[in-house]
C-alpha positions in Angstrom: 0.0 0.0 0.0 1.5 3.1 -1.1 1.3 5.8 1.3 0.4 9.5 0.2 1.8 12.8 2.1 -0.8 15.1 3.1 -1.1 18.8 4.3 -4.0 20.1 6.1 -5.0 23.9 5.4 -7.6 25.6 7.4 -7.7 28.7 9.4 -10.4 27.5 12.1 -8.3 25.6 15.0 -10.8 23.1 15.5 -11.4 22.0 11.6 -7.7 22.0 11.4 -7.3 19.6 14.5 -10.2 17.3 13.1 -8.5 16.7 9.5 -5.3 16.5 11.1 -7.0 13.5 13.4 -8.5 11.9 10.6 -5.6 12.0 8.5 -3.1 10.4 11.4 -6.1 7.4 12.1 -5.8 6.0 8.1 -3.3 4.0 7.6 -2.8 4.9 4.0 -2.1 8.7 4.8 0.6 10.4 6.7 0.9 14.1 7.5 3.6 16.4 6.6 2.3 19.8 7.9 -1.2 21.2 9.1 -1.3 25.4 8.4 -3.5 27.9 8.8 -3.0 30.2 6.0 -2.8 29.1 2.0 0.5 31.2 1.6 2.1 29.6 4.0 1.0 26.2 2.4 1.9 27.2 -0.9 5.3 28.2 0.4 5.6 24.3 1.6 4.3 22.9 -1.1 6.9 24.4 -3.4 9.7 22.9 -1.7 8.1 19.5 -0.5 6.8 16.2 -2.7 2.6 16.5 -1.5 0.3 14.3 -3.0 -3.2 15.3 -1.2 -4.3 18.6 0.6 -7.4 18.7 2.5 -8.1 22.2 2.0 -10.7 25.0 3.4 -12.2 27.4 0.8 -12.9 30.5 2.9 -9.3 31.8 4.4 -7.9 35.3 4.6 -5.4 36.2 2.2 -5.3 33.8 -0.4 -8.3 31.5 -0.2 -8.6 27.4 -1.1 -10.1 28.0 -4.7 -7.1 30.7 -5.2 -4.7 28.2 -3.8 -6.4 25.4 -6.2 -5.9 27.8 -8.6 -2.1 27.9 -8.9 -1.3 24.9 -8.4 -3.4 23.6 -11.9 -0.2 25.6 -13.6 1.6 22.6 -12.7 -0.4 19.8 -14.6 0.0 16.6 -13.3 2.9 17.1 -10.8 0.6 19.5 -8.5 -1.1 17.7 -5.7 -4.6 16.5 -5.7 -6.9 19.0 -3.6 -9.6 17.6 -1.6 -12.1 20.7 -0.1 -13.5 20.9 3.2 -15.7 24.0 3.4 -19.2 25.0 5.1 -20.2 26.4 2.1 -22.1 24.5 -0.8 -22.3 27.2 -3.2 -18.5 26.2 -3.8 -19.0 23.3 -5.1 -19.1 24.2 -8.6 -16.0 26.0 -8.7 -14.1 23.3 -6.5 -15.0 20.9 -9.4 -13.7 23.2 -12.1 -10.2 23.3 -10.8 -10.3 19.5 -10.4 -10.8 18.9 -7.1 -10.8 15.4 -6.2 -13.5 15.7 -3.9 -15.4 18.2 -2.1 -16.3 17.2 2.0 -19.2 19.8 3.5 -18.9 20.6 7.1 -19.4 19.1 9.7 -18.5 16.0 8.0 -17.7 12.4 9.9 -14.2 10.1 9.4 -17.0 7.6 7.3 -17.1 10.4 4.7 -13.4 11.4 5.2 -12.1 8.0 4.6 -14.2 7.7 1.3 -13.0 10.8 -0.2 -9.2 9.6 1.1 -9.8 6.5 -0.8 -10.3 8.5 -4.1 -7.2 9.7 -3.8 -5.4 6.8 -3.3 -7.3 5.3 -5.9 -6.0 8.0 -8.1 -2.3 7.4 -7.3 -3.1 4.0 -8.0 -3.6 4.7 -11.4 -1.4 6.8 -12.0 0.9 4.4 -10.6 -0.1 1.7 -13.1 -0.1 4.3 -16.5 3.7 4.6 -15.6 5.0 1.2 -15.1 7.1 -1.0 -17.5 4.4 -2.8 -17.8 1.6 -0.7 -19.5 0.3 -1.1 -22.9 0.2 2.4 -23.8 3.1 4.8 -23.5 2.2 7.4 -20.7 1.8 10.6 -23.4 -1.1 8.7 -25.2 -3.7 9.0 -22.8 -5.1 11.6 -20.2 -7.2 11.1 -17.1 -10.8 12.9 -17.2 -13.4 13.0 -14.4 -17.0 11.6 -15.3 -19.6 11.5 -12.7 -16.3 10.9 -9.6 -14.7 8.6 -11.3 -11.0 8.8 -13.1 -11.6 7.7 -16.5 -8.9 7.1 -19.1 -9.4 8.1 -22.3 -6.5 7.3 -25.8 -5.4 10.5 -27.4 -6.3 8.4 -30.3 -9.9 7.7 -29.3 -10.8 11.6 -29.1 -12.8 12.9 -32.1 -13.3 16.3 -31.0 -14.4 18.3 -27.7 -16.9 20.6 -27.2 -17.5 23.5 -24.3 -20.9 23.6 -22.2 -21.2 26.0 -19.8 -20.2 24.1 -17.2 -18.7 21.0 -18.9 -16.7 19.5 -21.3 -18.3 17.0 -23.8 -15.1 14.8 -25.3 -16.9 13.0 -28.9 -15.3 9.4 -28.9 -14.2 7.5 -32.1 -15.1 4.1 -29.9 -18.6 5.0 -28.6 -21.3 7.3 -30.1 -22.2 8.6 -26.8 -20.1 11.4 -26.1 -18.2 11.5 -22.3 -19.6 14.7 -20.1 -16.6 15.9 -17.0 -17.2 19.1 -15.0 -14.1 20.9 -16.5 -13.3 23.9 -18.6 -12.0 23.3 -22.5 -8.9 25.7 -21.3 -8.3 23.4 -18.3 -8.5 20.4 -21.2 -6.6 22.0 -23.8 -3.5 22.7 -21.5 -3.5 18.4 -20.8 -4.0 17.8 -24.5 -0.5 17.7 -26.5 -0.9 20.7 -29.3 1.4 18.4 -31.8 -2.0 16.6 -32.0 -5.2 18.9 -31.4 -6.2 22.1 -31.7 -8.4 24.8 -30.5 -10.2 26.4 -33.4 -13.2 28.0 -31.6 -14.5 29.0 -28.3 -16.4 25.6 -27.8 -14.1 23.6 -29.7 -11.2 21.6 -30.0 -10.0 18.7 -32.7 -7.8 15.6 -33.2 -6.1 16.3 -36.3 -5.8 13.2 -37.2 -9.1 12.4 -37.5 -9.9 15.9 -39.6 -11.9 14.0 -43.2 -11.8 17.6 -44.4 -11.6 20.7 -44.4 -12.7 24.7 -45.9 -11.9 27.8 -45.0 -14.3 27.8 -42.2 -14.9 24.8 -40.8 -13.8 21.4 -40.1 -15.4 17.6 -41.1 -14.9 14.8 -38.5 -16.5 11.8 -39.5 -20.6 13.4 -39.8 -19.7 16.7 -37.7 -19.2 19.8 -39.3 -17.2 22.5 -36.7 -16.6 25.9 -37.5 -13.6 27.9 -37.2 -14.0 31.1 -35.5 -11.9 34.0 -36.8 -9.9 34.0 -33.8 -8.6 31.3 -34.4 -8.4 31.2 -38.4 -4.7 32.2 -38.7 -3.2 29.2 -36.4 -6.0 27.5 -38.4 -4.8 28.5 -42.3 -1.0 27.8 -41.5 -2.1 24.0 -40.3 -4.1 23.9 -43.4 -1.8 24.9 -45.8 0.6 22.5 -44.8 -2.8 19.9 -44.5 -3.0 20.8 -48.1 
């Protein structure tokens, strides 16, 4: 059983205490600093290896969301956030940084333990993507969250993407129903390796290799026609003359 380091951040003494508690009673978790302010967190995290922060929302200064925030600039090497906050109108935003999991005060060790487990369930697979003995190499495929669960989706199997308001809906060349996750198509397009796809409209963004063709202004996968905004037309033409 692997064993993940944790950080507790929360400005209230007692909530602090709690997580720190909870963390310290599961076996598969061991803490490596409890703070009471996101800077001096961050300031931690920078120079430490964290895999899991359970992390408050509302804190002077910088808060949890902020925190979340900065740390997405990292990709994959940035620590998995889990939230623990009083407030539900949050939840929305904890899920578009990527939050692993979002607890609601006053929450029990029942409900801790199963949002811990996600986590280590996460490192789990990740563990497996990067061993000798995976099928795929570990730049052909990204890890997406559908309905709390870590899915795993082939570069190769991605049609195109499309922006909702709130979600991203990834077209699959493998299954005619589309996969919905509760992220932004910015936070998806920084995972997504631009040698292979590109953004050519607010709501849109392609595999170019499975482009069947092409005019000035939009784009045919397979029966989908997608436009090409005019913001994005130059990077657009100088693919397609080479295309051509």
């Amino acid at each position: 059983m692997n064993v993940l380091n944790c950080i507790a951040v929360d400005d209230e003494p007692l909530a602090l205490g709690l997580v720190c508690a909870f963390i310290e009673k599961t076996p598969f978790l061991s803490l490596a600093g409890r703070y009471s302010s996101a800077v001096e967190a961050l300031q931690m995290i920078q120079n430490a290896a964290i895999d899991v922060i359970f992390l408050d929302i509302q804190m002077p200064d910088l808060t949890g969301i902020e925190l979340a925030r900065i740390l997405e600039k990292a990709g994959n090497k940035a620590p998995r956030v889990i939230f623990t906050t009083a407030f539900n109108q949050y939840a929305l935003d904890g899920f578009r940084v990527d939050a692993l999991d979002y607890l609601l005060k006053p929450f029990n060790y029942e409900e801790f333990l199963r949002a811990a487990s996600k986590a280590q369930s996460y490192a789990e697979l990740l563990q497996k993507a990067s061993s000798s003995g995976s099928p795929e190499p570990k730049d052909e495929y990204l890890f997406l969250k559908v309905e709390y669960q870590l899915v795993r989706i082939a570069y190769d199997d991605i049609l195109y993407t499309e922006g909702l308001k709130d979600y991203v809906k990834v077209h699959l060349k493998s299954d005619s129903k589309p996969v919905l996750s509760l992220t932004s198509l910015k936070a998806l397009e920084e995972k997504l390796p631009p040698s292979r796809f590109m953004r050519v409209h607010r709501s849109f963004i392609v595999n170019l290799d499975k482009i069947s063709a092409v005019t000035r202004n939009t784009i045919q996968i397979g029966t989908a026609t997608i436009p090409v905004s005019d913001q994005y037309k130059d990077t657009f033409s100088q693919f397609l003359s080479k295309w051509m």
